[in-house]
C-alpha positions as CSV (number, residue, x, y, z in Angstrom):
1,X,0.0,0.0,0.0
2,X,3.2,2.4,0.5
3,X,3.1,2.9,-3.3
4,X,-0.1,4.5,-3.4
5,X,-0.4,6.0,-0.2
6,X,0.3,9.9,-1.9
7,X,-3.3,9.6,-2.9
8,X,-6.0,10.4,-0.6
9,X,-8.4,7.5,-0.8
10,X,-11.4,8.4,0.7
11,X,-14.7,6.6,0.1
12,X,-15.8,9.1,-2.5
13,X,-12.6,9.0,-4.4
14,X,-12.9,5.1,-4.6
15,X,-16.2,5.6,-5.8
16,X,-15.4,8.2,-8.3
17,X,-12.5,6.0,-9.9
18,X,-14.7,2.6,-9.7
19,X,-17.5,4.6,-11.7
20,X,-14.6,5.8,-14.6
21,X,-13.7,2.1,-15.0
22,X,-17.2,0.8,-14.8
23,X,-17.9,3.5,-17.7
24,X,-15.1,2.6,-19.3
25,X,-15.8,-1.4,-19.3
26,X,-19.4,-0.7,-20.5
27,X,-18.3,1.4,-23.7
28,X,-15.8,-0.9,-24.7
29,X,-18.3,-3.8,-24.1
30,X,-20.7,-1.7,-26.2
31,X,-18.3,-1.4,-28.9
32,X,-17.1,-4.9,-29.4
33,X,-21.3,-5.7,-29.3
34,X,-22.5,-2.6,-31.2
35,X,-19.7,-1.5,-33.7
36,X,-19.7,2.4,-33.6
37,X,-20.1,4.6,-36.5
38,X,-19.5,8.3,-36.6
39,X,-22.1,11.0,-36.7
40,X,-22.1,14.6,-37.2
41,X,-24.0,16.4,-34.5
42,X,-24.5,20.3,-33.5
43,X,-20.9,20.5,-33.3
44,X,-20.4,19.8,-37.4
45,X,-17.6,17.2,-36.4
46,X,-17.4,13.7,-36.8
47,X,-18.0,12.1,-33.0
48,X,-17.8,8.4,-31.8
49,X,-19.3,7.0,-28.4
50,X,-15.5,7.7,-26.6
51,X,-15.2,11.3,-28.3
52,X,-18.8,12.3,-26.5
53,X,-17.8,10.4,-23.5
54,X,-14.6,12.5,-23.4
55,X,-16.5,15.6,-24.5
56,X,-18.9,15.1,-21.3
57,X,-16.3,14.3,-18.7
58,X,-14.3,17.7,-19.6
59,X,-17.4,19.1,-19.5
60,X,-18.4,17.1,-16.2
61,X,-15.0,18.5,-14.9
62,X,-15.5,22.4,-15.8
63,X,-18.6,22.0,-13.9
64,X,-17.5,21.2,-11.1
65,X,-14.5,23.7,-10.8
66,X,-16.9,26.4,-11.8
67,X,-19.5,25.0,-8.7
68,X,-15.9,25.3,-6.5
69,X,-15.5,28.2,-7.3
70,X,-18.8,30.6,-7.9
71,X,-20.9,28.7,-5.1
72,X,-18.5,26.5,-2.8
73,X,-19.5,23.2,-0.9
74,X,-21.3,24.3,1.4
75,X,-23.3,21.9,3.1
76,X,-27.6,22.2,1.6
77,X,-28.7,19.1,4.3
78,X,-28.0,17.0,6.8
79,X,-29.4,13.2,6.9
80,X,-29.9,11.7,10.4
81,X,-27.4,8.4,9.1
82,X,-25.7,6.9,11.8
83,X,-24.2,8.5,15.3
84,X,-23.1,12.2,13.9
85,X,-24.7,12.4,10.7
86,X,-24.2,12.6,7.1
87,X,-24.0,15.6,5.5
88,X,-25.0,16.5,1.8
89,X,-22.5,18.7,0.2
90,X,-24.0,21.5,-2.6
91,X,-21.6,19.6,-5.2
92,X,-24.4,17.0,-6.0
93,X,-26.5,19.4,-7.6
94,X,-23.2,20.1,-9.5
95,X,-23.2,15.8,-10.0
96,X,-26.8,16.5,-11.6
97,X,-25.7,19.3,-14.0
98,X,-23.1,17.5,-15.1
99,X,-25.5,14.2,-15.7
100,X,-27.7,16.1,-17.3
101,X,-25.4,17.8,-19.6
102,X,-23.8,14.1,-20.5
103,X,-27.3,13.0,-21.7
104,X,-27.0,16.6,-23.9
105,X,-24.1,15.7,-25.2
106,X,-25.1,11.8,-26.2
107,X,-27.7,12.9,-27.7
108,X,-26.7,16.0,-29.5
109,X,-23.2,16.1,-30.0
């Protein structure tokens, strides 16, 4: 464990990292069962599955550096879970902008 003990693995960075690889192993699964073809969306460029996934995780990303920055992380709720607590951090509604803008750019792009 010493060799990766420069990262801070928290629960919601395991999470984060376990999603990217199941999103990753879904689109290639989808590709070897559903062989892509390119299409032209509102951007006028050729785009694949991977180049929208790409486009919507820099995307996903901007979003939430923006949220950081404009609004913070301040805490919107607090759910009676366990002895202290669990409290809801304004970043999901960043999470649900950044869904919803993926779903944009699958569809559109």
């Amino acid at each position: 464990m010493d060799s990766i003990a420069w990262m801070a693995w928290t629960a919601p960075t395991a999470i984060f990292f376990a999603a990217l690889a199941c999103t990753l192993g879904v689109m290639t699964a989808l590709a070897a069962r559903y062989p892509e073809a390119e299409r032209v969306g509102v951007l006028r460029i050729p785009t694949t599955r991977g180049d929208r996934l790409f486009i919507s995780l820099i995307t996903a990303a901007v979003i939430h550096l923006a949220w950081i920055g404009l609004v913070g992380t301040d805490t919107i709720a607090s759910l009676p879970i366990g002895e202290e607590g669990f409290e809801v951090s304004s970043l999901w509604l960043a999470t649900a902008i950044s869904l919803a803008s993926a779903v944009a750019i699958f569809r559109t792009v």
